[in-house]
C-alpha positions as CSV (number, residue, x, y, z in Angstrom):
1,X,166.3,-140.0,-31.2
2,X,164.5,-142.5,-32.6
3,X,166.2,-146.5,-33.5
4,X,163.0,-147.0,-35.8
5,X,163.9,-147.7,-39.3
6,X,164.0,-144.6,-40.8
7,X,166.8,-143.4,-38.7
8,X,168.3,-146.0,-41.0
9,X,171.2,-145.1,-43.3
10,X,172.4,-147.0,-46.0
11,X,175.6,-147.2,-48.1
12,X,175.6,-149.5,-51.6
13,X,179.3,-149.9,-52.2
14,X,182.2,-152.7,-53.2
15,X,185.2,-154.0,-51.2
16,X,187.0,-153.1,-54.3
17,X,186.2,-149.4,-54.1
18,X,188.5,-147.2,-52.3
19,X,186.1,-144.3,-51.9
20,X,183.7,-147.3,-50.7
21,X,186.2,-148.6,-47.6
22,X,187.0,-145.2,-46.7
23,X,183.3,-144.1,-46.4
24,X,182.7,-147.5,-44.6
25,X,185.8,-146.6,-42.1
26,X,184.2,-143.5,-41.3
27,X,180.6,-144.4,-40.9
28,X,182.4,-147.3,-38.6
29,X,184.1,-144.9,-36.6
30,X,182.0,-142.6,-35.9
31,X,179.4,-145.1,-34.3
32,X,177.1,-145.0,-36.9
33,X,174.5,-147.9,-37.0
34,X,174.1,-148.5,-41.1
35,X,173.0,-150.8,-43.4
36,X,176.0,-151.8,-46.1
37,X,174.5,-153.3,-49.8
38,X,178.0,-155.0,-51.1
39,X,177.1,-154.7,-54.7
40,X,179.8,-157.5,-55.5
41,X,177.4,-159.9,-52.9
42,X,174.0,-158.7,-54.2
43,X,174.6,-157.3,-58.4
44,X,171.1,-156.6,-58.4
45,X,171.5,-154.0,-55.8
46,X,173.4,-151.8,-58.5
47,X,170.4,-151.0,-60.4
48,X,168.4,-149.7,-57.1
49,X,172.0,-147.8,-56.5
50,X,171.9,-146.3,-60.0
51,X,168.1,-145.5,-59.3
52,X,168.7,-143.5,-56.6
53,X,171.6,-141.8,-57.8
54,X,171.3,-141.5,-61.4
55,X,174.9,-142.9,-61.9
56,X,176.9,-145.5,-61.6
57,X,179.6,-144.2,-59.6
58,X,179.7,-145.9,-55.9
59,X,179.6,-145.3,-52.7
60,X,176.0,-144.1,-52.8
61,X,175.1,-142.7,-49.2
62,X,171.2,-142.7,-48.2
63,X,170.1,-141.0,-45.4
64,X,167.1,-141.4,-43.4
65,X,165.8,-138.1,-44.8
66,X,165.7,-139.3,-48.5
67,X,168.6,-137.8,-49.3
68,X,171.6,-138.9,-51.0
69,X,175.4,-138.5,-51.8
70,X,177.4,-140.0,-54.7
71,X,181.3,-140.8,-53.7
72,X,181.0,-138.3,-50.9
73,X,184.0,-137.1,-49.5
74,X,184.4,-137.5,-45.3
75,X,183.6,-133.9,-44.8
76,X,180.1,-134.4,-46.6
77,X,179.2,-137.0,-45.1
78,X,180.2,-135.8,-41.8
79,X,178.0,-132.2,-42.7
80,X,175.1,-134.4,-44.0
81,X,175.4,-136.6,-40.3
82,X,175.9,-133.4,-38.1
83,X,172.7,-131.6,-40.1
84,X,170.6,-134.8,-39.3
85,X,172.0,-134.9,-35.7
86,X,173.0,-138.3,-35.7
87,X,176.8,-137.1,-34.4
């Protein structure tokens, strides 16, 4: 496995947000290496969030493949981790 950027995941979320802590407590658990976009830190960051997802609704996941999830539950992400065999 590769450590080049796009191995790179990264989750736009708030401190606020419980789906957003609990998404970050996984990813933090499970060893993953990600980048975090605190949308209170960095408002600008919502509109590439919104972008990607076509909502507003937060977490937003990316994964090195492109792809995306939208206030994923655990056992998404944990699918979505598992199919790019980064767990």
């Amino acid at each position: 496995m590769t450590s080049s950027s796009d191995q790179t995941i990264t989750m736009f979320g708030a401190d606020w947000c419980r789906d957003c802590r609990r998404t970050k407590a996984q990813l933090d658990g499970l060893g993953i290496d990600y980048t975090y976009v605190d949308l209170e830190a960095d408002p600008a960051a919502a509109d590439v969030a919104r972008e990607i997802s076509g909502r507003t609704n937060i977490p937003v996941v990316v994964y090195p493949d492109a792809s995306h999830h939208v206030e994923p539950s655990n056992a998404d992400v944990e699918a979505k981790l598992r199919e790019l065999s980064l767990i």
